[in-house]
ZAZANU-317089 format. One record per residue (C-alpha): residue number from 1; residue in one letter; x, y, z. Coordinates in steps of 0.1 Angstrom, whole numbers, plus 5000, padded with zeros to 4 digits. Layout:
<gulums>
GULUM     i   aa   east   north     up
GULUM   NUM    A      X       Y      Z
...
</gulums>
This chain:
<gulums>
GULUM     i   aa   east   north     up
GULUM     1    X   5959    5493   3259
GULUM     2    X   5983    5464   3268
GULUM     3    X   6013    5486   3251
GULUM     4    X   6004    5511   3273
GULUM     5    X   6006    5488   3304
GULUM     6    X   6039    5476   3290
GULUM     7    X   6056    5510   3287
GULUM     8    X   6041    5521   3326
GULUM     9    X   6051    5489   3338
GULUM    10    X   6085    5499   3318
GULUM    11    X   6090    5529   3333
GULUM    12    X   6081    5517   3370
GULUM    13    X   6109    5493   3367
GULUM    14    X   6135    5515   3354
GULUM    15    X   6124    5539   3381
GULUM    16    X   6125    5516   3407
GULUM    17    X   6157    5504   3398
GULUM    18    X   6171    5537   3393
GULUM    19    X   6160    5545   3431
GULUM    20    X   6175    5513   3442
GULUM    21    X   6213    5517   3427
GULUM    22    X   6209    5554   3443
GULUM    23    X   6207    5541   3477
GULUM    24    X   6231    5511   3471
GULUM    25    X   6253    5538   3459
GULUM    26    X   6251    5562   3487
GULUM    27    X   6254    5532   3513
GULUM    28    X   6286    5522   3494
GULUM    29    X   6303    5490   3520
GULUM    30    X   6279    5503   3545
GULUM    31    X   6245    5489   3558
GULUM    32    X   6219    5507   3577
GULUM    33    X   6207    5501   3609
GULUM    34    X   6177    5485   3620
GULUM    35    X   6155    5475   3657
GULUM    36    X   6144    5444   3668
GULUM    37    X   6119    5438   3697
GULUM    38    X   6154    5432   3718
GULUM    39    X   6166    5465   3712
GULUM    40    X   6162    5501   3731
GULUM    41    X   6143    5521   3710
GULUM    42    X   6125    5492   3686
GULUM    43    X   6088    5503   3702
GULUM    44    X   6097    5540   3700
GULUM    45    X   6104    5533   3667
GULUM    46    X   6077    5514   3657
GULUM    47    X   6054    5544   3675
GULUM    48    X   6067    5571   3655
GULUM    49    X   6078    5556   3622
GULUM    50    X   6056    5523   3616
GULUM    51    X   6026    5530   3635
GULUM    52    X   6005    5521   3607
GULUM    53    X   6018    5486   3612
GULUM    54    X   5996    5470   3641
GULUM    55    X   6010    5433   3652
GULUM    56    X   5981    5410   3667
GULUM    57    X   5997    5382   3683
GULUM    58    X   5981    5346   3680
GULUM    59    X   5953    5353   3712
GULUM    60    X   5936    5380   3692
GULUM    61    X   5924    5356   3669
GULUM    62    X   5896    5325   3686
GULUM    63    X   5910    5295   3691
GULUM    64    X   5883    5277   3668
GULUM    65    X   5895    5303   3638
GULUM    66    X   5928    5292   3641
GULUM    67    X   5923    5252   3641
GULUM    68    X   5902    5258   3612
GULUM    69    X   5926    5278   3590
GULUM    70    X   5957    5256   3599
GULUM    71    X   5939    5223   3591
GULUM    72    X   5930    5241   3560
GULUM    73    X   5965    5246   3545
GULUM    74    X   5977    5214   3557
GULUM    75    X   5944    5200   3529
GULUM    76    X   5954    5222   3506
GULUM    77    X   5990    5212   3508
GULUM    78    X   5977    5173   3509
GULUM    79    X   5954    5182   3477
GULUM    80    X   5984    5199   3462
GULUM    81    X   5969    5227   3456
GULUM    82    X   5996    5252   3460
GULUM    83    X   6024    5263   3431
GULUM    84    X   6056    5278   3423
GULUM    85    X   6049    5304   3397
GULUM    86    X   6066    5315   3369
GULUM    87    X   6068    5350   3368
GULUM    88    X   6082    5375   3340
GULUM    89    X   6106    5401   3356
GULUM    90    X   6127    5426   3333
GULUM    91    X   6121    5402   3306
GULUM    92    X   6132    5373   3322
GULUM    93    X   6114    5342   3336
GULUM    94    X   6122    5333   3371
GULUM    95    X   6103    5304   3392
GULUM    96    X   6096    5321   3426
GULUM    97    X   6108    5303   3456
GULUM    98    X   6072    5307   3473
GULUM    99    X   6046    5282   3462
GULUM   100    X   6009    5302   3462
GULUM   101    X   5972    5293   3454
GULUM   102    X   5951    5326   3455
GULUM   103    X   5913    5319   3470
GULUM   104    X   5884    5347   3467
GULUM   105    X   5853    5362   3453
GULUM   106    X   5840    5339   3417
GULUM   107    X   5854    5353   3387
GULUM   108    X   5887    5379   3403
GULUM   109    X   5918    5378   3396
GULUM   110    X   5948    5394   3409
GULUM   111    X   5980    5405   3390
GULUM   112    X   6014    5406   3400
GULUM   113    X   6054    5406   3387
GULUM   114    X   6031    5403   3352
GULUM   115    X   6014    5371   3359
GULUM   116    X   5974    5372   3365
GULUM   117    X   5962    5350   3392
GULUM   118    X   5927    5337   3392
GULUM   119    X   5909    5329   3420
GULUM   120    X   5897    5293   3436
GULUM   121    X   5861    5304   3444
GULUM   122    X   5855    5305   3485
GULUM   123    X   5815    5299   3488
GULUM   124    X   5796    5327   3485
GULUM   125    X   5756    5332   3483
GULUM   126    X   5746    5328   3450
GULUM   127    X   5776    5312   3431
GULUM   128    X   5773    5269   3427
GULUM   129    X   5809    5261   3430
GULUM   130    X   5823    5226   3423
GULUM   131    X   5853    5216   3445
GULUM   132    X   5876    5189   3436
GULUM   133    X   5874    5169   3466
GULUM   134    X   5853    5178   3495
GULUM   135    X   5883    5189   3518
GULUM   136    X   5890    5219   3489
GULUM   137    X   5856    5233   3503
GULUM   138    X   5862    5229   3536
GULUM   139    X   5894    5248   3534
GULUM   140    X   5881    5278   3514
GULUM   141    X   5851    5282   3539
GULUM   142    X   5873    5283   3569
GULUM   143    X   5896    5309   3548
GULUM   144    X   5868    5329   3541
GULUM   145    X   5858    5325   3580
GULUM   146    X   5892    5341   3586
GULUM   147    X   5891    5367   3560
GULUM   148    X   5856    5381   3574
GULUM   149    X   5877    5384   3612
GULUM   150    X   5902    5399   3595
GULUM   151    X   5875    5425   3581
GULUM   152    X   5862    5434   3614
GULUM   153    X   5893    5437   3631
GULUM   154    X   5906    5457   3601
GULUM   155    X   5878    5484   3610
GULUM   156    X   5884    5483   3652
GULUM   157    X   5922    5489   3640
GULUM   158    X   5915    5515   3619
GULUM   159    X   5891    5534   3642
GULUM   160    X   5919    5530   3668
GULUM   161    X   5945    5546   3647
GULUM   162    X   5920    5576   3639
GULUM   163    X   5923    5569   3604
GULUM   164    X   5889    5572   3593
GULUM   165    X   5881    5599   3569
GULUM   166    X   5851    5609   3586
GULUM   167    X   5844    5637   3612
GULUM   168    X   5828    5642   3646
GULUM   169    X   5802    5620   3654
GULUM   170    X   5798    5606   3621
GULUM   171    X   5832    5584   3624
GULUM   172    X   5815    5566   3654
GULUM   173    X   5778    5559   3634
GULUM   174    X   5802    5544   3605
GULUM   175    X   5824    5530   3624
GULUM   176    X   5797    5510   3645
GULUM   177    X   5779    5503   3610
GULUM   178    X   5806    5485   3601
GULUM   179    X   5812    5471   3631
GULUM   180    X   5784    5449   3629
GULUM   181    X   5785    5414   3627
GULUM   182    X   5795    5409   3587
GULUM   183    X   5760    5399   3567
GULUM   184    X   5763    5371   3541
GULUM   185    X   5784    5376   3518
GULUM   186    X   5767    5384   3482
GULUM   187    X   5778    5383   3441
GULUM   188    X   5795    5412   3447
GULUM   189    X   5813    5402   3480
GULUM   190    X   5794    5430   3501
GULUM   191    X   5765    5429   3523
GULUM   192    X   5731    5429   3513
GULUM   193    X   5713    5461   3505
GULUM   194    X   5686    5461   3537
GULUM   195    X   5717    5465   3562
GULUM   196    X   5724    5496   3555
GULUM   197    X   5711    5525   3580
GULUM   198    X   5697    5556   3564
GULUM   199    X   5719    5581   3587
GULUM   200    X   5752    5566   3577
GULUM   201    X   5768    5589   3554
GULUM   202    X   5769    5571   3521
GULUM   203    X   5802    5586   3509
GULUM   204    X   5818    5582   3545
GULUM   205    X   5803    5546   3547
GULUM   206    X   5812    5536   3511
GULUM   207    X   5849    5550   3515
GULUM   208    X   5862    5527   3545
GULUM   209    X   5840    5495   3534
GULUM   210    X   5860    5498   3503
GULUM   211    X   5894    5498   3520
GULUM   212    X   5885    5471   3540
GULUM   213    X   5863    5447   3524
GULUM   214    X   5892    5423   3513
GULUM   215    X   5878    5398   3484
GULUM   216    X   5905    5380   3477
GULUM   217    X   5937    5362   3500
GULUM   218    X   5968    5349   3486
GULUM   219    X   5982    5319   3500
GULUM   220    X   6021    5314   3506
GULUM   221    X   6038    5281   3512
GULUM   222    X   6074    5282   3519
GULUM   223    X   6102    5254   3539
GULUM   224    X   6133    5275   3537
GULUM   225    X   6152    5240   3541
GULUM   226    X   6144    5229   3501
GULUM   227    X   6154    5271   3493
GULUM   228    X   6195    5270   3496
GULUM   229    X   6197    5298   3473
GULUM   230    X   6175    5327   3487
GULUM   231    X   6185    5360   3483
GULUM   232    X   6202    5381   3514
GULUM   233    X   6187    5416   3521
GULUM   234    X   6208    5441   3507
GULUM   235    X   6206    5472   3526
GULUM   236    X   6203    5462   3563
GULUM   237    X   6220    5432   3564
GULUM   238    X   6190    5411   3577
GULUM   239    X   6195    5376   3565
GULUM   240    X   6175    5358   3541
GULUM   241    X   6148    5364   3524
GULUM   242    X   6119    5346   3512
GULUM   243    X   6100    5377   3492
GULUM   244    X   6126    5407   3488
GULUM   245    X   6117    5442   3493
GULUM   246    X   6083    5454   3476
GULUM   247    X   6050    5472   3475
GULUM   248    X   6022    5448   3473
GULUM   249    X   6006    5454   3435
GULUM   250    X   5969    5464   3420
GULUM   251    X   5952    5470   3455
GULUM   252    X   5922    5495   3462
GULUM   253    X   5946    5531   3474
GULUM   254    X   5950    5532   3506
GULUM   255    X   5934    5500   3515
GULUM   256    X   5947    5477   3542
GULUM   257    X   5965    5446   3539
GULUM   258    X   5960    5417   3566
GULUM   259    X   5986    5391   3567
GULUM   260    X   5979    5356   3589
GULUM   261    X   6009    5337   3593
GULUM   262    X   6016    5303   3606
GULUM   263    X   6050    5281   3613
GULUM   264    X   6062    5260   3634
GULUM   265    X   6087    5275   3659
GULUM   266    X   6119    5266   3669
GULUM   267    X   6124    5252   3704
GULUM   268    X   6131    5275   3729
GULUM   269    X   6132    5302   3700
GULUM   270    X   6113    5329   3722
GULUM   271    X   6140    5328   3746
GULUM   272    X   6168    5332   3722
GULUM   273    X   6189    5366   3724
GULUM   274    X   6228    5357   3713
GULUM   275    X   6225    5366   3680
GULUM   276    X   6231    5400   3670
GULUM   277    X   6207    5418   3647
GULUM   278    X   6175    5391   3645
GULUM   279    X   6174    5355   3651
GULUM   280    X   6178    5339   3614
GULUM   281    X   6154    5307   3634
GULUM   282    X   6126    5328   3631
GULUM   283    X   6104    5347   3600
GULUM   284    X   6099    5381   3605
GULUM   285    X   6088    5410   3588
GULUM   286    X   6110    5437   3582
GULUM   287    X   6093    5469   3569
GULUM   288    X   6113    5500   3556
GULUM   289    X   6105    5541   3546
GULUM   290    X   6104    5537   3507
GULUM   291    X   6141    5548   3493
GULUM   292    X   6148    5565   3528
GULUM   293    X   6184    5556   3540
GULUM   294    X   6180    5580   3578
GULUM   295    X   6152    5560   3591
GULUM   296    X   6162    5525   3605
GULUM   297    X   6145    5500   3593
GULUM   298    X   6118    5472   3614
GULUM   299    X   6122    5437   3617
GULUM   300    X   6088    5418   3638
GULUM   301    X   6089    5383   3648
GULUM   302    X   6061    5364   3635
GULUM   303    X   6052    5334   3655
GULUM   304    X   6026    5310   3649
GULUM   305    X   5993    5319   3644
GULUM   306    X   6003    5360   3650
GULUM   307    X   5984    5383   3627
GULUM   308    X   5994    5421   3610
GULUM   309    X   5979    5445   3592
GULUM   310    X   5996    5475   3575
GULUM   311    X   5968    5500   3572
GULUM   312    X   5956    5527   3553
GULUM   313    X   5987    5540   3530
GULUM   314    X   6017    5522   3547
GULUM   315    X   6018    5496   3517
GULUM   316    X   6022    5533   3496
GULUM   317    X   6046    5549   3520
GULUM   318    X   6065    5517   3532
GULUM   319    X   6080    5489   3517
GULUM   320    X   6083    5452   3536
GULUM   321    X   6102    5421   3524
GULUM   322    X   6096    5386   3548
GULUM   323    X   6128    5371   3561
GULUM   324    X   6131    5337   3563
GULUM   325    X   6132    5315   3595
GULUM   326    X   6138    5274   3593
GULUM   327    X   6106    5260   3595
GULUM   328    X   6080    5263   3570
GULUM   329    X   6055    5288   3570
GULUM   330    X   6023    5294   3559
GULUM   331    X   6007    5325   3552
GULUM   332    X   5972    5340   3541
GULUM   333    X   5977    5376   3529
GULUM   334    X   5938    5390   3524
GULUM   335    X   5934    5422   3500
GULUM   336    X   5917    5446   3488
GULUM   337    X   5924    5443   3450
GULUM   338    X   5917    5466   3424
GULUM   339    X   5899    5447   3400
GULUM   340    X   5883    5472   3379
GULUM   341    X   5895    5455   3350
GULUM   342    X   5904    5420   3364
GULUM   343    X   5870    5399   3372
GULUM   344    X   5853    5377   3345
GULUM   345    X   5823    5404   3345
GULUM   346    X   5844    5429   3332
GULUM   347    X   5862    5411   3302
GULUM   348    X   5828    5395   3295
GULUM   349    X   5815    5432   3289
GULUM   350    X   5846    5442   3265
GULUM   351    X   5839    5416   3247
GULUM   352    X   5801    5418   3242
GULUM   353    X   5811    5454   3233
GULUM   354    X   5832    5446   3208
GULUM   355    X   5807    5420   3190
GULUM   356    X   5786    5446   3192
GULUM   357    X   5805    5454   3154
GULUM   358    X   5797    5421   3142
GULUM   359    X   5758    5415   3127
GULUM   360    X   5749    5387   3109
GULUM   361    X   5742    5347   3107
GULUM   362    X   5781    5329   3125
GULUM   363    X   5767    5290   3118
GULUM   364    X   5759    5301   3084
GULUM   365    X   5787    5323   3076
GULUM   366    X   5769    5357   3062
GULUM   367    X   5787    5376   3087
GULUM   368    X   5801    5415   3083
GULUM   369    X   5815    5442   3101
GULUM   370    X   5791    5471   3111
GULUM   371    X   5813    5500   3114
GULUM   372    X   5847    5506   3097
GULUM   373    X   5850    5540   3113
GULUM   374    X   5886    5545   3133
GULUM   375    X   5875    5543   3168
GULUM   376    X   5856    5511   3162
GULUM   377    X   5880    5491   3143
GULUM   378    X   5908    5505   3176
GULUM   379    X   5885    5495   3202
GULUM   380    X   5873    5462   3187
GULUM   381    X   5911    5452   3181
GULUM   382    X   5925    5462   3218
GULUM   383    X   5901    5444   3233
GULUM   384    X   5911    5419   3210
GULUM   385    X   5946    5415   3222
GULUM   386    X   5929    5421   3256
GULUM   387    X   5909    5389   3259
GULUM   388    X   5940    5368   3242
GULUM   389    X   5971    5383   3264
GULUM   390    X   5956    5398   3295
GULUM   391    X   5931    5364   3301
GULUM   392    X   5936    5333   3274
GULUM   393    X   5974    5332   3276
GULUM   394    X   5977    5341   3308
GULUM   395    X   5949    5310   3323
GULUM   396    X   5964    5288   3301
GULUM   397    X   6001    5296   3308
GULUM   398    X   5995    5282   3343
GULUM   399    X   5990    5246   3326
GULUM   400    X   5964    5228   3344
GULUM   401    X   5966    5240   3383
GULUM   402    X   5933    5251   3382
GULUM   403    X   5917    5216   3381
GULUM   404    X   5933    5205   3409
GULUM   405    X   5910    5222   3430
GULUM   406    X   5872    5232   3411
GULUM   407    X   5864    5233   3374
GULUM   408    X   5845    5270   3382
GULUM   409    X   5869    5286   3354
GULUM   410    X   5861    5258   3327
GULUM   411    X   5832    5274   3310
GULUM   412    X   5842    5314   3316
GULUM   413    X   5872    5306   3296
GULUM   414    X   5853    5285   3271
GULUM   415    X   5831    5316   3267
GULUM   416    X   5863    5339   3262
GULUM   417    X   5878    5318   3236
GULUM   418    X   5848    5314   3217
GULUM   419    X   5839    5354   3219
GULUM   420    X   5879    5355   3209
GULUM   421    X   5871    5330   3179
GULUM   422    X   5845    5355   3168
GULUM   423    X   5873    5387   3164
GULUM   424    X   5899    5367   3146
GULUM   425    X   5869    5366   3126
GULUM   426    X   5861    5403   3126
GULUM   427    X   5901    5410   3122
GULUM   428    X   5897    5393   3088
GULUM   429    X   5866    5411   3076
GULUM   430    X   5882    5445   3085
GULUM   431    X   5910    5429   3059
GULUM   432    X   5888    5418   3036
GULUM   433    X   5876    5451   3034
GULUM   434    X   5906    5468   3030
GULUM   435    X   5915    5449   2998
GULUM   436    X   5886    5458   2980
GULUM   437    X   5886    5484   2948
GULUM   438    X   5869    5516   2949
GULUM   439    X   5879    5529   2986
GULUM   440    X   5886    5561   2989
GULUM   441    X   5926    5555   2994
GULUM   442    X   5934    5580   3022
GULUM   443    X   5905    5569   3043
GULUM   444    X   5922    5532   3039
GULUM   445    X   5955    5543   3050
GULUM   446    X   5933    5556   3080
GULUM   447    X   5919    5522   3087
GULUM   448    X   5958    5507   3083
GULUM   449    X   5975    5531   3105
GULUM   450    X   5947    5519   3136
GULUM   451    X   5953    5487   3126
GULUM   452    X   5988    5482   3118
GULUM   453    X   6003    5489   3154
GULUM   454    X   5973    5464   3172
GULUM   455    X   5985    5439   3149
GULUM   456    X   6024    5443   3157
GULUM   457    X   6017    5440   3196
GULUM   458    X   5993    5410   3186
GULUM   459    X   6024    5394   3167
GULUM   460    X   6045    5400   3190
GULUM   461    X   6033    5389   3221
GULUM   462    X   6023    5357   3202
GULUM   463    X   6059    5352   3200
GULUM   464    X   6068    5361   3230
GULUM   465    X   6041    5339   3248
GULUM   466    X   6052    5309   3223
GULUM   467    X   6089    5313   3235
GULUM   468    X   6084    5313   3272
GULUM   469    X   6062    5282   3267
GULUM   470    X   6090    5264   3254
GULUM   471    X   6117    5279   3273
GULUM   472    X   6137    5251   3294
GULUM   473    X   6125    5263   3326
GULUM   474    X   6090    5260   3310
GULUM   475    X   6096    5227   3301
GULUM   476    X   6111    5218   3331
GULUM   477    X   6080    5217   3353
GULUM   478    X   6058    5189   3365
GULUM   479    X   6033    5181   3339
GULUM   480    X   6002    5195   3353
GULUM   481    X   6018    5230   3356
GULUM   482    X   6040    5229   3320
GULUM   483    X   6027    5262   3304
GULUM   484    X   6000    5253   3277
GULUM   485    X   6006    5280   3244
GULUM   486    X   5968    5283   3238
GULUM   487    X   5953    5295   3218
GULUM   488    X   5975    5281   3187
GULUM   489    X   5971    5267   3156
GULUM   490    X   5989    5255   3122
GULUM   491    X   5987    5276   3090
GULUM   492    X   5951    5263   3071
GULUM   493    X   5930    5254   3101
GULUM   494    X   5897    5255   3090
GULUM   495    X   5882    5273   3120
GULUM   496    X   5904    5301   3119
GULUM   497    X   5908    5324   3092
GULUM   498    X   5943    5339   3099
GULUM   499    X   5976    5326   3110
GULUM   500    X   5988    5324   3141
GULUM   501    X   6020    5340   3127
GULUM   502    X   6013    5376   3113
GULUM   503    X   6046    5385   3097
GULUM   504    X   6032    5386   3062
GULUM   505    X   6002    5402   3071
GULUM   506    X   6016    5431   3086
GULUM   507    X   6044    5438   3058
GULUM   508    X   6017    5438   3030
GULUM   509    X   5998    5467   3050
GULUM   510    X   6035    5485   3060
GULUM   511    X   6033    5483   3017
GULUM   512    X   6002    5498   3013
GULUM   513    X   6017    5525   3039
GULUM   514    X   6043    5528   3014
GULUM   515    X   6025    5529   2984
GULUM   516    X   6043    5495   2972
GULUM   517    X   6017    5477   2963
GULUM   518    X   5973    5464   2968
GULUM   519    X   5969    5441   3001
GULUM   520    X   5951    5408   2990
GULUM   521    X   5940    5391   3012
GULUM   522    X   5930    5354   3003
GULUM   523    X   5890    5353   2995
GULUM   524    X   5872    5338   3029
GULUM   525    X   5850    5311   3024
GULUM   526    X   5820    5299   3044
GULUM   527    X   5841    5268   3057
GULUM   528    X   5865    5294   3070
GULUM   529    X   5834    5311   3091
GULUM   530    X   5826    5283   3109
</gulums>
């Protein structure tokens, strides 16, 4: 599963670079053109080839919203709450010049450039969260505050744009339904069951709720001043840039994304019109046709406290990149993310699926493996490398940012790494019972060739997660956010059977494969099952 993910993330890369050195090739010395709100043509533009993009400036939003949400990232700046991350791109590490914190439903997470976020719980009915220090919950209830505004308006905008799916006089029922004043929000971040009317179409109803029920926002934190080195756009010659061109990652198709942002402005900034192109004093953002070099491009002035949403499939058809201004900025960017297989519900499920192998007595050690047939032993060992690459490596490569702000994720990941405990366990039984006499030998080989390649990626991606904890930049952060490489452990630790270190492993059962030689594999004990 995760090699799969590694070879379609892969090929997106390569294909997205391929597209870009097209156009940088066809553009050659040249750049192409784009509108600003000062120029003829910028709202006829915007009209006919952004019109999915709707700009709310800050009196859209009340005035008791907006003093909450800006007093809450100045606490979670005060609280430090907020981090650089370190993100994997084409193999290489890079610390990203925006500091984030992402805040949302208990138990998501949200993936990007290969890093899995998880979420500071905002309060929601039925979820006892633990803050840090009582001005951490005051901050996530007034961004959740926002984020159900945001939800509303998200529908008005939508209805507006005639973007609904539904027809005739349904789209004004559904619409209206969802319209309504947002009920408490529940486990499963939607409204409570009794709210629903019987004459909304359930598919219809279902459908828009979807794309606009965000459940998660991520925070950006940015002061240009401490960012000398931030990339210039490339194809329009725009200035600098604090995120570079992009479509925002693992969101629910054709779902909206709402984007509040918040700086301080430059004095007399509004009033401004010398500079040619847009004022480098303010952020904007600049939106494009994806790999399109005939339509000019969009750059929008963001002042403080405005509001946009790109709607329906413009994060699909478009791409946007945020130009930097001076002053800092602060942004909430609320989602819709796809999280079929990113909330602490889900991996808890793999893995009780998996132990569903495992029968017997673990304090006592009379333990064994159910099944050895070939789709068990594949689908126990990729959710395997699952729970240790895709949530253990990946919390515990983000050092100790967590704590700073609730202990909510202590325990789920206690849970994971004792449910991963139990298959390095089952990994060694299924070994165990390769080495033993009397097998018929070509149903072995079977059992080694679904093996083998699950414990390659495992091996490898140990080593790959050991070297990018160590790497300088790694060891270069503060010490709260130094990457942790956890789960590890020296050869002979008593409460794990294998090594962390798999080389030998695998080239005994590549012999076997080979018809070299028997695998032995040493004889476990009941110390070793602990």
């Amino acid at each position: 599963m995760i090699t799969m993910m590694k070879r379609r993330r892969g090929r997106g890369e390569n294909e997205k670079d391929a597209k870009k050195q097209k156009l940088l090739n066809e553009l050659g010395q040249s750049q192409l053109p784009y509108l600003t709100p000062k120029d003829d043509g910028f709202h006829q533009l915007w009209k006919t080839k952004y019109s999915k993009l709707i700009l709310r400036n800050a009196e859209w939003i009340p005035q008791d919203v907006h003093r909450e949400v800006q007093e809450a990232f100045g606490l979670l700046q005060k609280h430090v709450c907020l981090f650089q991350d370190l993100v994997r791109i084409k193999g290489k590490d890079f610390v990203t010049p925006v500091s984030r914190i992402l805040i949302g439903n208990p138990g998501y997470t949200y993936k990007y450039l290969n890093t899995r976020l998880f979420t500071v719980p905002w309060p929601v009915e039925g979820y006892e969260i633990n803050y840090s220090h009582p001005e951490i919950s005051k901050a996530c209830e007034a961004l959740i505050k926002l984020n159900e505004h945001l939800r509303r308006e998200t529908v008005l905008a939508l209805q507006e744009q005639n973007l609904s799916e539904t027809k005739g006089t349904e789209d004004s029922v559904v619409t209206e339904k969802l319209q309504e004043e947002a009920a408490p929000v529940t486990e499963s971040g939607c409204a409570s069951p009794d709210q629903s009317a019987v004459h909304v179409p359930k598919n219809d109803c279902a459908d828009l709720k979807e794309r606009t029920s965000y459940n998660l926002t991520l925070l950006n934190y940015m002061d240009p001043q401490r960012m000398p080195f931030l990339k210039q756009e490339p194809y329009f010659g725009m200035g600098k840039m604090a995120v570079s061109w992009h479509h925002d990652e693992n969101l629910v198709e054709r779902s909206t994304v709402a984007v509040y942002s918040s700086c301080r402005e430059e004095p007399d900034s509004h009033e401004k019109e010398a500079w040619c192109g847009r004022d480098p004093a303010v952020w904007h953002v600049a939106l494009k046709v994806a790999w399109d070099i005939k339509t000019p491009g969009l750059a929008v002035p963001l002042y403080q406290g405005d509001c946009y949403l790109m709607l329906d499939d413009m994060n699909m058809t478009h791409q946007h990149c945020v130009l930097a201004g001076h002053q800092p900025r602060f942004s909430s960017t609320h989602r819709v993310a796809e999280c079929s297989q990113g909330t602490l519900p889900y991996i808890l499920g793999r893995c009780n699926a998996a132990l569903e192998n495992l029968h017997g007595d673990t304090a006592l050690g009379c333990l064994a493996l159910k099944s050895l047939d070939i789709g068990t032993i594949k689908g126990v060992e990729e959710i395997h490398n699952e729970v240790e690459f895709e949530w253990l490596r990946q919390f515990w490569f983000q050092g100790k940012r967590y704590q700073k702000c609730t202990d909510w994720w202590d325990q789920p990941m206690a849970v994971l790494e004792e449910h991963w405990r139990k298959m390095e366990l089952m990994t060694s039984h299924l070994l165990c019972e390769l080495r033993k006499e009397g097998q018929v030998e070509e149903q072995r080989k079977e059992r080694i060739e679904c093996l083998l390649p699950l414990l390659e990626e495992r091996h490898e991606l140990r080593q790959e997660w050991f070297v990018r904890c160590h790497s300088p930049l790694a060891l270069s952060l503060p010490e709260e956010e130094k990457p942790r490489c956890h789960p590890y452990w020296q050869m002979g630790d008593p409460h794990l059977p294998l090594p962390f270190n798999l080389e030998d492993i695998i080239i005994k059962l590549r012999k076997i494969l080979e018809g070299q030689t028997k695998y032995a594999h040493p004889q476990l004990t009941p110390a070793s099952l602990e």
